[in-house]
BAVEXLO-462698 format. One record per residue: residue in one letter; chain; z, y, x of N, C-alpha, C, O in turn. Coordinates in pm, whole numbers, m for minus. Layout:
REM residues N
+---+---+--------+--------+--------+--------+--------+--------+--------+--------+--------+--------+--------+--------+
! r ! c !   n.c3 !   n.c2 !   n.c1 !  ca.c3 !  ca.c2 !  ca.c1 !   c.c3 !   c.c2 !   c.c1 !   o.c3 !   o.c2 !   o.c1 !
+---+---+--------+--------+--------+--------+--------+--------+--------+--------+--------+--------+--------+--------+
! A ! A !      Z !      Y !      X !      Z !      Y !      X !      Z !      Y !      X !      Z !      Y !      X !
...
+---+---+--------+--------+--------+--------+--------+--------+--------+--------+--------+--------+--------+--------+
This chain:
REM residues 93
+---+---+--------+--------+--------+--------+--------+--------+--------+--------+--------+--------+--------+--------+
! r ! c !   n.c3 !   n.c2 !   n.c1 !  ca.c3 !  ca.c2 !  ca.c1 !   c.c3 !   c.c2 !   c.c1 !   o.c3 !   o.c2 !   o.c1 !
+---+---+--------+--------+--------+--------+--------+--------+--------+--------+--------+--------+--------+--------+
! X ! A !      0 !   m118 !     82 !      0 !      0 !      0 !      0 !    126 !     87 !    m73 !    221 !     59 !
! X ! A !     76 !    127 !    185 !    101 !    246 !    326 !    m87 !    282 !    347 !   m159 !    382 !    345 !
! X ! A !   m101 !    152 !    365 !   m203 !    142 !    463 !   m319 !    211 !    373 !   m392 !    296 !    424 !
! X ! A !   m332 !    176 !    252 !   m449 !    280 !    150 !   m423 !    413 !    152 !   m510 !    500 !    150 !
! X ! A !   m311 !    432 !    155 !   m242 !    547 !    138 !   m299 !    670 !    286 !   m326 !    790 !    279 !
! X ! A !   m300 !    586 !    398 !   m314 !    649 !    519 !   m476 !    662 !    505 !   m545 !    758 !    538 !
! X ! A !   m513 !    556 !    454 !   m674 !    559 !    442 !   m725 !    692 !    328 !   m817 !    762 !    371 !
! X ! A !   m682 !    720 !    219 !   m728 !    855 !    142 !   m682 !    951 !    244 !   m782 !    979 !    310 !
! X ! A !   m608 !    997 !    277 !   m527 !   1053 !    369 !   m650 !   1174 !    502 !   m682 !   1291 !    519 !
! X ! A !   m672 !   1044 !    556 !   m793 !   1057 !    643 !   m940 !   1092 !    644 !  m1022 !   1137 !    724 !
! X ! A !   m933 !   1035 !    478 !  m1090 !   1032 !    469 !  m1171 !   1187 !    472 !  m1126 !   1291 !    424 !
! X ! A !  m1284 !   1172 !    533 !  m1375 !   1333 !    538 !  m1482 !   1328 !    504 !  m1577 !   1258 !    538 !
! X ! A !  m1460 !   1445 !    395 !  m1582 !   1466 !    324 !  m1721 !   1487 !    418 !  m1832 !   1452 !    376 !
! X ! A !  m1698 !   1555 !    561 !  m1789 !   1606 !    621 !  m1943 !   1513 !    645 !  m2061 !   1549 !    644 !
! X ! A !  m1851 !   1328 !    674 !  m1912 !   1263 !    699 !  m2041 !   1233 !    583 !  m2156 !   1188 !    591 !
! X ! A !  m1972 !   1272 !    498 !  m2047 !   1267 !    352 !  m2166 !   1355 !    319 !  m2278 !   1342 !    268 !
! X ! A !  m2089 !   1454 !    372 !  m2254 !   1605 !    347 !  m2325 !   1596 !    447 !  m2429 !   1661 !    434 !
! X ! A !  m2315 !   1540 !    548 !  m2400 !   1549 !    628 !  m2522 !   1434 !    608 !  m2630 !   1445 !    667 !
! X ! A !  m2492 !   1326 !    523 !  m2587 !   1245 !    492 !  m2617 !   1317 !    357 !  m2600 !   1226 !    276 !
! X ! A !  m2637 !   1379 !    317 !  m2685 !   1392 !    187 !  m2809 !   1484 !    233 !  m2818 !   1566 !    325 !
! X ! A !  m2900 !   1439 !    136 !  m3016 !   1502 !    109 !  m3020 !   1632 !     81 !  m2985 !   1672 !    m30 !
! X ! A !  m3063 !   1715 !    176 !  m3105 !   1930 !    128 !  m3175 !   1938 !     51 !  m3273 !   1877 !     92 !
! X ! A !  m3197 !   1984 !    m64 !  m3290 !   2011 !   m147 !  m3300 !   2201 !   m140 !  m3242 !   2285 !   m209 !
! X ! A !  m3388 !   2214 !    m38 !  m3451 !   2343 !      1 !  m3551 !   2358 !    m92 !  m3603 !   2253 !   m130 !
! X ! A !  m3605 !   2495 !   m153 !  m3707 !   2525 !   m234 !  m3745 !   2662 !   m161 !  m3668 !   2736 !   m101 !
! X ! A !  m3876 !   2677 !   m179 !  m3942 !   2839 !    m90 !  m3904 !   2835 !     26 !  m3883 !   2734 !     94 !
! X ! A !  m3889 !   2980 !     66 !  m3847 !   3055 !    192 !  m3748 !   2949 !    219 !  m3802 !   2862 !    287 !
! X ! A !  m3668 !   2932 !    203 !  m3515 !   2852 !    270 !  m3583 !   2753 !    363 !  m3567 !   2728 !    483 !
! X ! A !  m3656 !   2708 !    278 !  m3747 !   2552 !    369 !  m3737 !   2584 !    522 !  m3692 !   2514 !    613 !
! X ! A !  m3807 !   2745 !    523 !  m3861 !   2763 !    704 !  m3770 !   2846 !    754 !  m3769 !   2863 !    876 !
! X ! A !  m3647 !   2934 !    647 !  m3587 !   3062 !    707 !  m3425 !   3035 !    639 !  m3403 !   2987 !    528 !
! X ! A !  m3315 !   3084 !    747 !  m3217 !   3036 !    681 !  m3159 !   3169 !    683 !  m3175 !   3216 !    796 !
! X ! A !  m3095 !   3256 !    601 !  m3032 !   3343 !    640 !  m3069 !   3466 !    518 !  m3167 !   3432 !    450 !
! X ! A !  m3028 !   3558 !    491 !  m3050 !   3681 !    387 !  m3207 !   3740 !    445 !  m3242 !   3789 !    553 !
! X ! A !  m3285 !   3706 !    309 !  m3409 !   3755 !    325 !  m3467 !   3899 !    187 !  m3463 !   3914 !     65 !
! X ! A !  m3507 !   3963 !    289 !  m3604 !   4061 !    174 !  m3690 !   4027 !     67 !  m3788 !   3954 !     81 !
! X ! A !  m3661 !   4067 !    m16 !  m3774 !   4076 !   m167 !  m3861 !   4096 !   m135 !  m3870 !   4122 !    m15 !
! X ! A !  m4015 !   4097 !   m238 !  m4122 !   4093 !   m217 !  m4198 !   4084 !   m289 !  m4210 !   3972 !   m339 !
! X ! A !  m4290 !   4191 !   m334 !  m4367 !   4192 !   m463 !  m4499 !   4069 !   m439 !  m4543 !   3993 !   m525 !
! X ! A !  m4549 !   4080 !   m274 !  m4694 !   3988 !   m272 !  m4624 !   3921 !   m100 !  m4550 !   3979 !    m20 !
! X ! A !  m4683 !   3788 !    m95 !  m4631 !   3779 !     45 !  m4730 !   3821 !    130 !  m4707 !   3811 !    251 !
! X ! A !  m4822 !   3859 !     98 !  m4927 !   3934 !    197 !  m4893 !   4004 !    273 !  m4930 !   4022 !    389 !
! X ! A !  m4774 !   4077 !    177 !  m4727 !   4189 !    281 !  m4598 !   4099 !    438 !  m4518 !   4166 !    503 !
! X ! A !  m4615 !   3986 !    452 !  m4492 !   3886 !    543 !  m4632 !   3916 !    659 !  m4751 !   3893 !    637 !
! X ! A !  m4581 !   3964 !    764 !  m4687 !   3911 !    884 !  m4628 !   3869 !   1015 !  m4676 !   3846 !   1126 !
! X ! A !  m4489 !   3868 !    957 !  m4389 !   3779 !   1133 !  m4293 !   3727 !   1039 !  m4290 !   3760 !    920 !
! X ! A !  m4196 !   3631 !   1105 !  m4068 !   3644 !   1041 !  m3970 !   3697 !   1052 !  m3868 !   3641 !   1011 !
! X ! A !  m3964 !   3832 !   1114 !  m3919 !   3881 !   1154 !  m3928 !   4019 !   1031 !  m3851 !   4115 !   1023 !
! X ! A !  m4044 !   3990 !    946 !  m4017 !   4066 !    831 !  m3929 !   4032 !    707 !  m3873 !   4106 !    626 !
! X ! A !  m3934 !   3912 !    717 !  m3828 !   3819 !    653 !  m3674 !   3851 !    668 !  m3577 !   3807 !    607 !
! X ! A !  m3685 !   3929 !    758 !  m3501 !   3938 !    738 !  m3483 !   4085 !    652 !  m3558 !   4166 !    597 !
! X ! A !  m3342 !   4070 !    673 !  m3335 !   4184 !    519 !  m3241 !   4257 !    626 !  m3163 !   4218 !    713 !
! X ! A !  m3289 !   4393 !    577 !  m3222 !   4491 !    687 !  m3103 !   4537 !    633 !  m3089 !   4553 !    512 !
! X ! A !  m2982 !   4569 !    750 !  m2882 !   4551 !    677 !  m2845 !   4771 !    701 !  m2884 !   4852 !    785 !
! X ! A !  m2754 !   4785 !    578 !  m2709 !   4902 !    596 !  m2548 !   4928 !    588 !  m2476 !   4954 !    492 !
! X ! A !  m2519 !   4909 !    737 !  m2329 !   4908 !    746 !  m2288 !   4995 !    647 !  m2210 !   4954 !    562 !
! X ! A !  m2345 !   5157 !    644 !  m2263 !   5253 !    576 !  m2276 !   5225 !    401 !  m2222 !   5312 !    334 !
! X ! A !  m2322 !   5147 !    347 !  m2339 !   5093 !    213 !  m2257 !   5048 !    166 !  m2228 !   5081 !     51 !
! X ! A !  m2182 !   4949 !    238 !  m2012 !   4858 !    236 !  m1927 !   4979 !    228 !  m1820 !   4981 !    167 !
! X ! A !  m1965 !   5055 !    278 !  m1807 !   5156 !    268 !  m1838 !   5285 !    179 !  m1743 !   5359 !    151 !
! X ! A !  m1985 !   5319 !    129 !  m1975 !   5402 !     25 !  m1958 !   5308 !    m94 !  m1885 !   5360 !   m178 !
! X ! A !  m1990 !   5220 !   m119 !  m1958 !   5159 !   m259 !  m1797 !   5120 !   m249 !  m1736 !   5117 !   m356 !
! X ! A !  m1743 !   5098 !   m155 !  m1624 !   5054 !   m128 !  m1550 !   5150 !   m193 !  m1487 !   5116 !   m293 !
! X ! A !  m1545 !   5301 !   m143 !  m1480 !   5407 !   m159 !  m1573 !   5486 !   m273 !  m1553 !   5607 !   m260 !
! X ! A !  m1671 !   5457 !   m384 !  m1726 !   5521 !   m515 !  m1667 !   5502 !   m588 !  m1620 !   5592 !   m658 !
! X ! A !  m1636 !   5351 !   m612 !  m1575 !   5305 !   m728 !  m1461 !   5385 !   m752 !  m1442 !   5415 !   m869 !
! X ! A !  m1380 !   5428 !   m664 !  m1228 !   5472 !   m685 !  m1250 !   5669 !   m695 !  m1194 !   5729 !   m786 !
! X ! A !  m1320 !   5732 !   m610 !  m1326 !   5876 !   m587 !  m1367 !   5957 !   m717 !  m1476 !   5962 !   m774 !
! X ! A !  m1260 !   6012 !   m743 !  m1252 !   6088 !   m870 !  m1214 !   6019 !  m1027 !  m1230 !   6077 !  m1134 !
! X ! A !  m1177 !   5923 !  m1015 !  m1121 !   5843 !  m1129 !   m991 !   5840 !  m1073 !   m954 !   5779 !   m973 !
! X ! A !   m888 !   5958 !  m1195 !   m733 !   5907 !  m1200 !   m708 !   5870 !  m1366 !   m753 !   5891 !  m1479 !
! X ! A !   m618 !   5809 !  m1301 !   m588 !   5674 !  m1488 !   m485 !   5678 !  m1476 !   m444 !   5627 !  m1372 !
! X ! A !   m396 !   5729 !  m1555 !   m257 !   5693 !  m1547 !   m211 !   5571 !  m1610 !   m235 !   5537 !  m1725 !
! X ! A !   m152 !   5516 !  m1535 !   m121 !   5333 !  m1591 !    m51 !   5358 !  m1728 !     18 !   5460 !  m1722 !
! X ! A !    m47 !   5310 !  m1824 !     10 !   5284 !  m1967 !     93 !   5126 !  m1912 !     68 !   5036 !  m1831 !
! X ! A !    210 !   5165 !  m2018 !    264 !   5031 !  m2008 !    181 !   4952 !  m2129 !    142 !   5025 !  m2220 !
! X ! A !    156 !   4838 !  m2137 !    108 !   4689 !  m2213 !    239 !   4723 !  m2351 !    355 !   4755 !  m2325 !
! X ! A !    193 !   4710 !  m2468 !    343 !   4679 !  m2573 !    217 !   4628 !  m2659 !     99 !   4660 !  m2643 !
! X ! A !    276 !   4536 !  m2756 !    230 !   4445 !  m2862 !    246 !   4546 !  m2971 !    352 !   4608 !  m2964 !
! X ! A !    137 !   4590 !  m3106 !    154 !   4605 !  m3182 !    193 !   4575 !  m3290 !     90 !   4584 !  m3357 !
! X ! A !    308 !   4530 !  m3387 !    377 !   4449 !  m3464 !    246 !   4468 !  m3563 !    187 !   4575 !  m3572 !
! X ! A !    215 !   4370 !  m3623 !    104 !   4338 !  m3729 !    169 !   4444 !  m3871 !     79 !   4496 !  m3937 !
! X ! A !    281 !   4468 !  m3906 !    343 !   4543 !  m4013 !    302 !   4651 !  m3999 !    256 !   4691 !  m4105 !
! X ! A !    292 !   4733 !  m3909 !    245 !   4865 !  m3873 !     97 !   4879 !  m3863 !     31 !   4982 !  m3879 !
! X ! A !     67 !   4797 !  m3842 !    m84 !   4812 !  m3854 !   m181 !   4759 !  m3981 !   m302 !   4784 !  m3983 !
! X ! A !   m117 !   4685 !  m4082 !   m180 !   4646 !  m4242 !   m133 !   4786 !  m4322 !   m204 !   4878 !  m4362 !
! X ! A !     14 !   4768 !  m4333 !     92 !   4857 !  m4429 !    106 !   5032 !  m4386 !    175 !   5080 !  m4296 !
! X ! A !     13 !   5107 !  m4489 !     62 !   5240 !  m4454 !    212 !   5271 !  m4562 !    231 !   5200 !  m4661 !
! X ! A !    292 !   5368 !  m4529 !    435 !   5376 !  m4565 !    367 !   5435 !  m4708 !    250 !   5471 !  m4725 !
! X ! A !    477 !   5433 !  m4803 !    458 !   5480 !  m4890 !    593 !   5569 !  m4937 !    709 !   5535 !  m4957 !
! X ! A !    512 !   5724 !  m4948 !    617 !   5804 !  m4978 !    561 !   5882 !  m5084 !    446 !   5898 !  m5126 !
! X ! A !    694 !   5934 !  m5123 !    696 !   6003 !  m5259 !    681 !   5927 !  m5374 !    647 !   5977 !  m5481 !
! X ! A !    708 !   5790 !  m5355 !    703 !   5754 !  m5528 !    829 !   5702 !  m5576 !    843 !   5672 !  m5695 !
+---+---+--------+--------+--------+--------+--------+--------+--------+--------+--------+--------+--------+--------+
């Protein structure tokens, strides 16, 4: 019983993915890595057009948009009792 026990224990998946079959489709087949869009591939004439150009300062304006100039003051969370919200009061009768 130890001995199964040590055996799940051990076992690796790695050995596993590495036999399994890639099922690559398109570009991936010949290029691995973040590639540019493309209306016609006519326009591909190295693969070196294939890569997608990166823009560092992009990460840190979207980083810091989302937040610049939005203040929210936190509300606390409270449950509305269902009575208060069917029944209006009735006064004067």
């Amino acid at each position: 019983m130890e001995k199964d026990a040590d055996n799940m224990r051990s076992f690796d998946m790695d050995a596993l993915r590495t036999n399994l079959p890639q099922n690559r489709r398109g570009l991936s087949r010949y290029y691995s890595g973040k590639s540019r869009s493309f209306t016609c591939m006519t326009e591909v004439h190295c693969v070196e057009d294939l890569k997608k150009q990166e823009h560092p300062d992009a990460k840190k304006r979207k980083k810091y948009s989302d937040r610049k100039g939005i203040q929210i003051q936190p509300t606390p969370c409270r449950r509305v009792s269902s009575t208060t919200q069917c029944a209006a009061p009735y006064i004067g009768v």
